[in-house]
PALUMDO-911927 format. One record per atom (N, C-alpha, C): residue number from 1; atom name; residue in three letters; x, y, z. Coordinates in Angstrom, 2 decimals, padded with zeros to 5 digits. Each point is the difference from the previous one (the first is absolute). Layout:
N
[rec NUM CA ALA [X Y Z]]
...
***
This chain:
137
[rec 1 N UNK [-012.92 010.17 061.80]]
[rec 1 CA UNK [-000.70 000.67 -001.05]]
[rec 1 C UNK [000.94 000.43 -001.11]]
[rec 2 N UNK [001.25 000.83 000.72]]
[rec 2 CA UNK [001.08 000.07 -001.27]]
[rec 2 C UNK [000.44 -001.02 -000.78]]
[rec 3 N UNK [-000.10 -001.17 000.71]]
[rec 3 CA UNK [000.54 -001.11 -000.45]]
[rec 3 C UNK [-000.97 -000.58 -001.65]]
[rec 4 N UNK [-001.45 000.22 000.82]]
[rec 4 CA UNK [-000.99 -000.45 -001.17]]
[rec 4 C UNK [000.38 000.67 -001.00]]
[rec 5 N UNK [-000.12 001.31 -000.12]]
[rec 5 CA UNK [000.09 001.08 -001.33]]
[rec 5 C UNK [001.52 -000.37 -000.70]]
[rec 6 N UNK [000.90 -000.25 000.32]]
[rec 6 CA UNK [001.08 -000.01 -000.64]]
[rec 6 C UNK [-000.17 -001.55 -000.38]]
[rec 7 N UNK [-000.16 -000.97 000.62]]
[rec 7 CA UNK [000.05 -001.40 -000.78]]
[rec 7 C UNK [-001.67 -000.05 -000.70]]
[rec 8 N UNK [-000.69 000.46 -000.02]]
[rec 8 CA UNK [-001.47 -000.03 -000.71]]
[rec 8 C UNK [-000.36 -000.86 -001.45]]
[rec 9 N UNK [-001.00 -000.14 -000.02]]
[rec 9 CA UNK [-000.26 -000.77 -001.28]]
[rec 9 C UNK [000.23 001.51 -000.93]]
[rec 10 N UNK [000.46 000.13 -000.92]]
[rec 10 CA UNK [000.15 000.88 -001.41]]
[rec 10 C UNK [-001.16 000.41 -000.65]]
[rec 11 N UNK [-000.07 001.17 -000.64]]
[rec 11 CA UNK [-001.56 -000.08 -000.28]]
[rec 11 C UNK [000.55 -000.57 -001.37]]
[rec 12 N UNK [-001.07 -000.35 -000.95]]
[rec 12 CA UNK [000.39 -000.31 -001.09]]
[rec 12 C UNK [-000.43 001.44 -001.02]]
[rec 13 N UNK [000.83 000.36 -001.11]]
[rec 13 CA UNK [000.13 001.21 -000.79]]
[rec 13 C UNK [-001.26 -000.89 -001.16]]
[rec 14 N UNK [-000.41 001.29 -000.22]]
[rec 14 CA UNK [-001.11 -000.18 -000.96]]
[rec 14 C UNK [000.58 -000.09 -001.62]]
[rec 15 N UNK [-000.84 -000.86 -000.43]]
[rec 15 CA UNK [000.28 000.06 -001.28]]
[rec 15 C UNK [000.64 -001.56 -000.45]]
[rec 16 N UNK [000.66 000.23 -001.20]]
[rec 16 CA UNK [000.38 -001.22 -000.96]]
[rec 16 C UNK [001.59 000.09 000.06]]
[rec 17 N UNK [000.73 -000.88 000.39]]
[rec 17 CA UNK [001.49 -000.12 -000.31]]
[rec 17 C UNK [000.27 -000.20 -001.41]]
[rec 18 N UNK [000.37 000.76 -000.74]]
[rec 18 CA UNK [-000.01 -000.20 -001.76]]
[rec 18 C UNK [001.69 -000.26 -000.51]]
[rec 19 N UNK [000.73 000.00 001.26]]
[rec 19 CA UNK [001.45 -000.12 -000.43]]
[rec 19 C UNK [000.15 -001.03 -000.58]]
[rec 20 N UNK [-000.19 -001.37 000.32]]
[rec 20 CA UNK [000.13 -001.59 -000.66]]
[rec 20 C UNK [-000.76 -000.17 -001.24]]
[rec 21 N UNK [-001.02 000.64 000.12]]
[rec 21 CA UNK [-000.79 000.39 -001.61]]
[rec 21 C UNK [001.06 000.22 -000.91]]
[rec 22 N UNK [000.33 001.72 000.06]]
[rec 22 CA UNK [000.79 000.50 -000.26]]
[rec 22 C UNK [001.53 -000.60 -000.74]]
[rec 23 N UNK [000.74 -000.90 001.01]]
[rec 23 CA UNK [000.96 -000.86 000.12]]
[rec 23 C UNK [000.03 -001.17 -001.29]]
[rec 24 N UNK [-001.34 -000.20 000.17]]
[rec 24 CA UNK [-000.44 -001.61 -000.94]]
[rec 24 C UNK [-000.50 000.73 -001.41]]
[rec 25 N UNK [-000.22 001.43 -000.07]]
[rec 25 CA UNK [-000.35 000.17 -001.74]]
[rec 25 C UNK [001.33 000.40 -000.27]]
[rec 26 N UNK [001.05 000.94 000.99]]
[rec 26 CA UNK [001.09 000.31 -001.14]]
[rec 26 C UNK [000.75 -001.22 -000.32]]
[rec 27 N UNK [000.12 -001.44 000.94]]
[rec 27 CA UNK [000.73 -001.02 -000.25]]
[rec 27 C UNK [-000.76 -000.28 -001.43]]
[rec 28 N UNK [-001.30 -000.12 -000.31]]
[rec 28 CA UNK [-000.77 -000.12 -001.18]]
[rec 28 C UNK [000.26 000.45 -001.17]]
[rec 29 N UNK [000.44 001.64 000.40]]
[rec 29 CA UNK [-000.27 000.30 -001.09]]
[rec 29 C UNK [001.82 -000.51 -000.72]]
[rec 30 N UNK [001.00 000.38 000.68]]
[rec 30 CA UNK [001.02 -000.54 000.08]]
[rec 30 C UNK [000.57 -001.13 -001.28]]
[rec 31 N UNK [-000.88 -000.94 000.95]]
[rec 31 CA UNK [000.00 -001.21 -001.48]]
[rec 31 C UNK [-000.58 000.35 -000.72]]
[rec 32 N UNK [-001.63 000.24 -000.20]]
[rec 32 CA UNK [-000.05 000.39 -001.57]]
[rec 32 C UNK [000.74 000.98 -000.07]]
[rec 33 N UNK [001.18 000.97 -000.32]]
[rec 33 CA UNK [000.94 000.48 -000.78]]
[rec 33 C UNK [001.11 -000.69 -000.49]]
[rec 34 N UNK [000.06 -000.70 000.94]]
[rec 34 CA UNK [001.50 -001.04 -000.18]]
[rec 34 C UNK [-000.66 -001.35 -000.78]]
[rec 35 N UNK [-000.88 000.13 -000.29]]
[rec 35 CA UNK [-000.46 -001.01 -000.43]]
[rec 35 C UNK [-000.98 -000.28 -001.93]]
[rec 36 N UNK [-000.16 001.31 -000.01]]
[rec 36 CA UNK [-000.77 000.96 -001.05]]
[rec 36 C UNK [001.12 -000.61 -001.02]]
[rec 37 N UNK [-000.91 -000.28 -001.24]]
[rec 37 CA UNK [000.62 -000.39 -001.26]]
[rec 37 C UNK [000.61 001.79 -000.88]]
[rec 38 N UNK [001.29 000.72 000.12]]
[rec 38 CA UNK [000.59 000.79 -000.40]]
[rec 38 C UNK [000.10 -000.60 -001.36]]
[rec 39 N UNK [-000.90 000.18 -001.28]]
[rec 39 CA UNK [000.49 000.26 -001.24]]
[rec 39 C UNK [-000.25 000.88 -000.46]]
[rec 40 N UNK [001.27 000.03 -001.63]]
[rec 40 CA UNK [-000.79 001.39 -000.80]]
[rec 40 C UNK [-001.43 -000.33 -000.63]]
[rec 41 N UNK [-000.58 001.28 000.63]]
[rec 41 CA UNK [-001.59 -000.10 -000.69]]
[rec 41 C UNK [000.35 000.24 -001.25]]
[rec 42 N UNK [-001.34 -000.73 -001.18]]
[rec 42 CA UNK [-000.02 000.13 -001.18]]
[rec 42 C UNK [-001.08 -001.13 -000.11]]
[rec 43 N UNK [-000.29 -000.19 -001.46]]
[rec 43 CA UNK [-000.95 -000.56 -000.57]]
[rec 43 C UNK [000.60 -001.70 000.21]]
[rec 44 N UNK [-001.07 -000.87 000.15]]
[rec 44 CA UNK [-000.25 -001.30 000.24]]
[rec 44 C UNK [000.48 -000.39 -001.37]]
[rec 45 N UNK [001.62 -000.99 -000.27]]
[rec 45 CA UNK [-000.06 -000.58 -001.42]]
[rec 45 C UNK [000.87 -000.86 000.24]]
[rec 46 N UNK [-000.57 -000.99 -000.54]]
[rec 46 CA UNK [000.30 -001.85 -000.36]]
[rec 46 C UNK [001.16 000.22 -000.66]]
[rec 47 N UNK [001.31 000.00 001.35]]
[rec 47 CA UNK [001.62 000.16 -001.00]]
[rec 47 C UNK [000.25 -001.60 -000.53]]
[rec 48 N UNK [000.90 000.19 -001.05]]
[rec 48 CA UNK [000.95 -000.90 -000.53]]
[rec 48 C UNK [000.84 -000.79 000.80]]
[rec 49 N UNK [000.59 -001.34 -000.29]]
[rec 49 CA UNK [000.30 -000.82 001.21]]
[rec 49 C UNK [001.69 000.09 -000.11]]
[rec 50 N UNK [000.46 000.38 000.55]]
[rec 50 CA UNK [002.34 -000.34 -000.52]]
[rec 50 C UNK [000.58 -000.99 001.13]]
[rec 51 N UNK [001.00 -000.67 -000.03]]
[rec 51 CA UNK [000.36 -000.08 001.20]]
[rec 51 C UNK [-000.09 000.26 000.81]]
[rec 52 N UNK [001.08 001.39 -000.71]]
[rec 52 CA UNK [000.62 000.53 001.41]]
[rec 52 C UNK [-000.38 001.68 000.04]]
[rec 53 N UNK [-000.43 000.65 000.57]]
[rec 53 CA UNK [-000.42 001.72 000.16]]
[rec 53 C UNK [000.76 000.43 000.84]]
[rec 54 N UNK [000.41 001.55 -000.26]]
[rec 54 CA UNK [000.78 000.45 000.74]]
[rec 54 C UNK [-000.67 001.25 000.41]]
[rec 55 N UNK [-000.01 000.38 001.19]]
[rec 55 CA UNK [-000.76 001.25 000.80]]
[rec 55 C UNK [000.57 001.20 -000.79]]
[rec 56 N UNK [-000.82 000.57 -000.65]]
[rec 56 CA UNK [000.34 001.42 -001.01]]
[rec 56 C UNK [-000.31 001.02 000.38]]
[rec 57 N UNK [-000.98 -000.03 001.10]]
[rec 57 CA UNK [-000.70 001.15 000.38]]
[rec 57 C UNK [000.87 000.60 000.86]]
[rec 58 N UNK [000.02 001.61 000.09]]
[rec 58 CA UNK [001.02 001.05 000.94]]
[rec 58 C UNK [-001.59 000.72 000.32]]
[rec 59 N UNK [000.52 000.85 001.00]]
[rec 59 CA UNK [-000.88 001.10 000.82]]
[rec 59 C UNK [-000.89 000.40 -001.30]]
[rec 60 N UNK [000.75 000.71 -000.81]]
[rec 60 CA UNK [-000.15 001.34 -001.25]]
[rec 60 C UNK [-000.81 -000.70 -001.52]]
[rec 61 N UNK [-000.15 -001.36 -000.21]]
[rec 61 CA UNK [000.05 -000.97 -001.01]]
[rec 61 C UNK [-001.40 000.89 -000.28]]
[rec 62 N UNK [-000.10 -000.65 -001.74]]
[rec 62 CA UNK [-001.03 000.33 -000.41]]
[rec 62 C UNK [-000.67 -000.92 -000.30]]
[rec 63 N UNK [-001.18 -000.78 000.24]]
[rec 63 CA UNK [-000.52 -000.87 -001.02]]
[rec 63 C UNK [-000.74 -000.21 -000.65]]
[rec 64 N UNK [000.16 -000.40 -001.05]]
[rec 64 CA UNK [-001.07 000.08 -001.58]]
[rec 64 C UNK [-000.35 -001.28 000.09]]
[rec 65 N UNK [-001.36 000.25 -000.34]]
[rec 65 CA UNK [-000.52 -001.64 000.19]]
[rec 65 C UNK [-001.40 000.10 -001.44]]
[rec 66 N UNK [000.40 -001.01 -000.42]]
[rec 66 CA UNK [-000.84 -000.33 -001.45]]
[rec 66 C UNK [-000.80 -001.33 000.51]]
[rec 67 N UNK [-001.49 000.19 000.30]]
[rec 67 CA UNK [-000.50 -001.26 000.42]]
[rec 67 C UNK [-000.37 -000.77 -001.36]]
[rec 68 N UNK [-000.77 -000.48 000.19]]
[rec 68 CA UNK [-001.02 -001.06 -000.91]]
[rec 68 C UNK [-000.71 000.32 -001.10]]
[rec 69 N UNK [-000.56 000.93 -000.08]]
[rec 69 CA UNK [-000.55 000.76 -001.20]]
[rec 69 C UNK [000.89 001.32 -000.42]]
[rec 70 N UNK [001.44 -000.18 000.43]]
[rec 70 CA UNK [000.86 000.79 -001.05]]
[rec 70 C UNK [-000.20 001.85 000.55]]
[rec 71 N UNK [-000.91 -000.04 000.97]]
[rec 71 CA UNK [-000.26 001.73 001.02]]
[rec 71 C UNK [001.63 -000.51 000.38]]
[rec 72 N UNK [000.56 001.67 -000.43]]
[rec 72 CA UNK [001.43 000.06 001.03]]
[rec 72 C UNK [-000.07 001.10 001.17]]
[rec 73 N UNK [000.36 -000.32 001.71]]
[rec 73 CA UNK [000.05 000.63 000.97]]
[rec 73 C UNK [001.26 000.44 000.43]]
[rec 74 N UNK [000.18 001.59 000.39]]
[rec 74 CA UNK [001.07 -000.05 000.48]]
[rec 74 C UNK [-000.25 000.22 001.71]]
[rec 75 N UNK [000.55 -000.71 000.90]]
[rec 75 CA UNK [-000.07 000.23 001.49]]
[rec 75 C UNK [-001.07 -000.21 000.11]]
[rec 76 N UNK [-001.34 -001.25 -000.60]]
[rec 76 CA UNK [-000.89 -000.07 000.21]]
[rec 76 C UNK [-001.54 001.18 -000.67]]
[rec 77 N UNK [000.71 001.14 -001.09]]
[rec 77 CA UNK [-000.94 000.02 -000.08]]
[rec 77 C UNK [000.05 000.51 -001.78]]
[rec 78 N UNK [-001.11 -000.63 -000.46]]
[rec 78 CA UNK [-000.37 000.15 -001.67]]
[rec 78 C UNK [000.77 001.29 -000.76]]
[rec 79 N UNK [000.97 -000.30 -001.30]]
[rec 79 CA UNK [000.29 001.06 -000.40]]
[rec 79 C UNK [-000.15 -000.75 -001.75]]
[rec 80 N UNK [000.35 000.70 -000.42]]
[rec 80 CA UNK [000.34 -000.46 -001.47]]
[rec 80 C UNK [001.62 000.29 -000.25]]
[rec 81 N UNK [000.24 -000.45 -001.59]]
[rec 81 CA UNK [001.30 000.25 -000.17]]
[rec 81 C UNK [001.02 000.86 -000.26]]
[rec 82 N UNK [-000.86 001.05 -000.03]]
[rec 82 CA UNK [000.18 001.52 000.17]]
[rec 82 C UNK [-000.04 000.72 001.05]]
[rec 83 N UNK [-000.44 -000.20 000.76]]
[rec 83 CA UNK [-000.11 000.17 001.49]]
[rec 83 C UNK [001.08 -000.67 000.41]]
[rec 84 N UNK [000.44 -001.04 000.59]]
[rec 84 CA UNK [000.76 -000.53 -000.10]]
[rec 84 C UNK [001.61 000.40 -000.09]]
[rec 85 N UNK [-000.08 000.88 -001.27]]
[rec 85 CA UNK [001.36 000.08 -000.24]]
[rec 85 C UNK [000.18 001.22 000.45]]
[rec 86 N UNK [-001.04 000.96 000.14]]
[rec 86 CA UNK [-000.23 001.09 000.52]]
[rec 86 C UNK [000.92 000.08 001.47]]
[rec 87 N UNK [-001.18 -001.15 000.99]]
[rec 87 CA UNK [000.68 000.09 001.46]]
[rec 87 C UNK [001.54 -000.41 000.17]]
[rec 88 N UNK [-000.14 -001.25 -001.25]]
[rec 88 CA UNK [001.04 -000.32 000.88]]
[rec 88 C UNK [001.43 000.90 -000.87]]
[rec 89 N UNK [-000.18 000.96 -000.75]]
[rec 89 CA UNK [000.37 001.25 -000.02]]
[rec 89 C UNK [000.52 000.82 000.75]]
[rec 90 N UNK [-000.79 000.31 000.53]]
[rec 90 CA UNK [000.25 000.74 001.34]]
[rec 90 C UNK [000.38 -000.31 001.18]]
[rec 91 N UNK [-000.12 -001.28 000.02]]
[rec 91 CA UNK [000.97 -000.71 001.43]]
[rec 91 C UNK [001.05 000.15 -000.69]]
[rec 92 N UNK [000.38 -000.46 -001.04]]
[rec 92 CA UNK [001.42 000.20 -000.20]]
[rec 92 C UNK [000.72 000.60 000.01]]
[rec 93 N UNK [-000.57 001.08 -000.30]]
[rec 93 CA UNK [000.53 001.65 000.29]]
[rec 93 C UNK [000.44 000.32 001.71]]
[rec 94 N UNK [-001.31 -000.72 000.47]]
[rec 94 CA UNK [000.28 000.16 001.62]]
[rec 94 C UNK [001.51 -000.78 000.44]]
[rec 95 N UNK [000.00 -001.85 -000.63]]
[rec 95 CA UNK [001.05 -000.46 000.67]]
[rec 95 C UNK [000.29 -000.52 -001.29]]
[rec 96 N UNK [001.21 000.46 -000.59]]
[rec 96 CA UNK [000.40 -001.11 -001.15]]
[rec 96 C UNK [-000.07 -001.65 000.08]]
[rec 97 N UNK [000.57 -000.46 001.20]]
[rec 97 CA UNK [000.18 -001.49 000.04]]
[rec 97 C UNK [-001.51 -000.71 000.73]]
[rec 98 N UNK [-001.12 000.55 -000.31]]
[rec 98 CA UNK [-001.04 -000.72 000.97]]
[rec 98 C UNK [-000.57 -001.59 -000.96]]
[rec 99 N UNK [000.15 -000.57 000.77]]
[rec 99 CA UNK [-000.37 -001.26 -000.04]]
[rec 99 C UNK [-001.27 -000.45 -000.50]]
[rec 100 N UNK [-000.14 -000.61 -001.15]]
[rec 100 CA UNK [-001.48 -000.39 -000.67]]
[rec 100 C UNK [-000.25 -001.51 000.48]]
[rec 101 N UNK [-001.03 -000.47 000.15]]
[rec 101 CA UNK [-000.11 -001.79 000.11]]
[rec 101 C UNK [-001.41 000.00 -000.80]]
[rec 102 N UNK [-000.16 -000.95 -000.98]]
[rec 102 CA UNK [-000.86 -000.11 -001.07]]
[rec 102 C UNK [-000.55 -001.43 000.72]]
[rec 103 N UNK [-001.44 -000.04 -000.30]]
[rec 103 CA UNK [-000.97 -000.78 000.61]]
[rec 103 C UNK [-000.64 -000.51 -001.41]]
[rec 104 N UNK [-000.07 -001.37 -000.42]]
[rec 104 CA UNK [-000.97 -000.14 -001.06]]
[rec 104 C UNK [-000.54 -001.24 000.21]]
[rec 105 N UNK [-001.36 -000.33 -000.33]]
[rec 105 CA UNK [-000.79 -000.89 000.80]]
[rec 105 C UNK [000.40 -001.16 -001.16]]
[rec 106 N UNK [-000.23 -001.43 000.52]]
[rec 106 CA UNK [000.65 -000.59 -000.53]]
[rec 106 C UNK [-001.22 -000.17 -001.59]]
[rec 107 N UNK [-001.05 000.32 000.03]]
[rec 107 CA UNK [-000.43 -000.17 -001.05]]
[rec 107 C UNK [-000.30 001.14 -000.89]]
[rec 108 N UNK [000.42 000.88 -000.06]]
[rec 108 CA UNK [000.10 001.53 -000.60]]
[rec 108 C UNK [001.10 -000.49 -001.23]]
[rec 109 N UNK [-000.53 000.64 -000.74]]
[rec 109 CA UNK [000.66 -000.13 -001.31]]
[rec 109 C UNK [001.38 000.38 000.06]]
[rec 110 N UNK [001.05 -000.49 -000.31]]
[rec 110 CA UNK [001.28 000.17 -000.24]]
[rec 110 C UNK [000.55 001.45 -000.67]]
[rec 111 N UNK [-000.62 000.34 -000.92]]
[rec 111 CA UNK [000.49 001.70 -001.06]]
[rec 111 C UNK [-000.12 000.67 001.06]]
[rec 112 N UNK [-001.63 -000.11 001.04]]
[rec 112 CA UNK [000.06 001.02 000.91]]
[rec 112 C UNK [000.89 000.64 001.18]]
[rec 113 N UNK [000.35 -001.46 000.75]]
[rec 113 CA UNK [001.36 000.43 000.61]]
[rec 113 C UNK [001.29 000.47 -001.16]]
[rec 114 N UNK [000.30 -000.10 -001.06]]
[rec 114 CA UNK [001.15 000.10 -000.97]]
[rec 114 C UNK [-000.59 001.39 -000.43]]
[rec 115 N UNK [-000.97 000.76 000.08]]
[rec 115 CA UNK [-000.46 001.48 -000.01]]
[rec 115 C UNK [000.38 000.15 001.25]]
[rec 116 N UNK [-000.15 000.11 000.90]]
[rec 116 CA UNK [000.79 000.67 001.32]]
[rec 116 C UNK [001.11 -000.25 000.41]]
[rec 117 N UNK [000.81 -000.65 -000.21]]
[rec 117 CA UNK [001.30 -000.52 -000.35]]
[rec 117 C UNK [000.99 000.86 -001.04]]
[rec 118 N UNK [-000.59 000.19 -000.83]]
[rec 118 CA UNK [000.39 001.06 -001.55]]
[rec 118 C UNK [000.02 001.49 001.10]]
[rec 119 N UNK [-001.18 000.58 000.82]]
[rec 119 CA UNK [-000.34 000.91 000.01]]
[rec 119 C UNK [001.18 000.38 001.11]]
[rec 120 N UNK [000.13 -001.17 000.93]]
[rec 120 CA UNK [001.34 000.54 001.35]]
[rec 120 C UNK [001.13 -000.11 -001.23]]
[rec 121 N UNK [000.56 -000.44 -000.83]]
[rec 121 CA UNK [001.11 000.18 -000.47]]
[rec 121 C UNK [000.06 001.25 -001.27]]
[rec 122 N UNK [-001.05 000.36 -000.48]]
[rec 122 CA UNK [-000.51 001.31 -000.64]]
[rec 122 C UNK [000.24 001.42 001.38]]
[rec 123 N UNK [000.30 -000.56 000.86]]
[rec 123 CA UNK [-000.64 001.11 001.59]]
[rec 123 C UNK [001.57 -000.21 000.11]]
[rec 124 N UNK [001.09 -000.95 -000.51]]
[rec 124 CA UNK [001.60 -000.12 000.90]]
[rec 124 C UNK [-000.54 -000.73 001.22]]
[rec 125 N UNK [-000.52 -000.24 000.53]]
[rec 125 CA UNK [-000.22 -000.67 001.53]]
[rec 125 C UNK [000.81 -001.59 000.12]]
[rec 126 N UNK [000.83 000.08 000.81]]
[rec 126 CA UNK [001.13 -000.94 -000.21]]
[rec 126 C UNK [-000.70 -001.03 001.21]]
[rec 127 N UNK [-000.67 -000.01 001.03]]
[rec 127 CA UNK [000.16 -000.66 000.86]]
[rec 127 C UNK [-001.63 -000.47 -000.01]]
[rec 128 N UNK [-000.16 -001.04 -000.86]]
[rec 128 CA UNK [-001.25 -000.73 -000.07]]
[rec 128 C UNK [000.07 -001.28 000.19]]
[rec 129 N UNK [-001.18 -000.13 001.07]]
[rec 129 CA UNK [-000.02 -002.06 000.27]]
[rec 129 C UNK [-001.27 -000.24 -000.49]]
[rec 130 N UNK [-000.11 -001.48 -000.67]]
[rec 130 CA UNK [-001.23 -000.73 -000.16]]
[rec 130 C UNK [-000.28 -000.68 001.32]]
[rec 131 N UNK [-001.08 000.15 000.54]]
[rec 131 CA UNK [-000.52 -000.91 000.99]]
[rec 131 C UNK [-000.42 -001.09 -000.04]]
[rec 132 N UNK [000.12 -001.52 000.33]]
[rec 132 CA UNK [-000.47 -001.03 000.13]]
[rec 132 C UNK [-000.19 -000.50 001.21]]
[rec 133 N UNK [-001.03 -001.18 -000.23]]
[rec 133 CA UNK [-000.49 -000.88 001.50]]
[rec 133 C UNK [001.28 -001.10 -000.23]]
[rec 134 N UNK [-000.24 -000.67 001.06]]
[rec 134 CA UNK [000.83 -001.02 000.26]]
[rec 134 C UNK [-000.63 -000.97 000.06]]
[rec 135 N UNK [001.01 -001.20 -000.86]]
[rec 135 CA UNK [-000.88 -001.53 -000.16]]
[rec 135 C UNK [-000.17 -000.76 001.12]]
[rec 136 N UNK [-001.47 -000.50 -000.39]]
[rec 136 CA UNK [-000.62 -000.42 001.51]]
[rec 136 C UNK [000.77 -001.68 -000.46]]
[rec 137 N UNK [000.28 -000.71 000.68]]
[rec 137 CA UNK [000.22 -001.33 000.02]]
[rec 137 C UNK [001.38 -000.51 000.12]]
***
């Protein structure tokens, strides 16, 4: 009789084993992080084509982006050109050397980027990149 109780069939524990669940969403979620397209957010604009581009962007960067109908954004969102010189004013004050990268869509009128261009060198801001795509072919 001792013998039965100690080798016995097991009862089975109630419920749902959720560990392998568990197991298979964090492997999930995992890749999508490692996998997630990391860019700077900002407005959708049809860049200019160069060779060759060089990665401009730092942690701290600012970017001004002049789409298609000549609206200028800074960090994605609508300012004018007074505004504009306003903020980026006051970053400067915060960090003298912060980094500008200018966005202009490739069909936006030319003066308009050459107005925000005037306005970082009216501001002293020494460390400005133009952004371009890279030629497909």
């Amino acid at each position: 009789m001792a013998r039965a109780k100690r080798f016995g069939i097991k009862k089975r524990e109630k419920g749902i084993n959720v560990t392998p669940f568990v197991d298979v969403l964090l492997v999930v979620l995992v890749i999508f992080i490692l996998t997630s397209n990391a860019t700077t957010p900002g407005i959708e604009v049809n860049l200019p084509k160069a060779s060759s581009s060089m990665a401009l962007e730092k942690p701290k960067t600012k970017a001004i982006t002049v789409d298609n109908a000549g609206q200028i954004f800074l960090d994605a969102y609508p300012v004018s050109l007074a505004e504009l010189e306003d903020r980026l004013r006051t970053e400067k004050a915060l960090n003298p050397d912060i980094p500008v990268i200018v966005r202009g869509d490739a069909q936006v009128q030319y003066a308009r980027v050459v107005e925000v261009l005037d306005l970082l060198r009216k501001i002293e801001l020494t460390q400005v990149g133009l952004v371009t795509g890279k030629v497909q072919g």
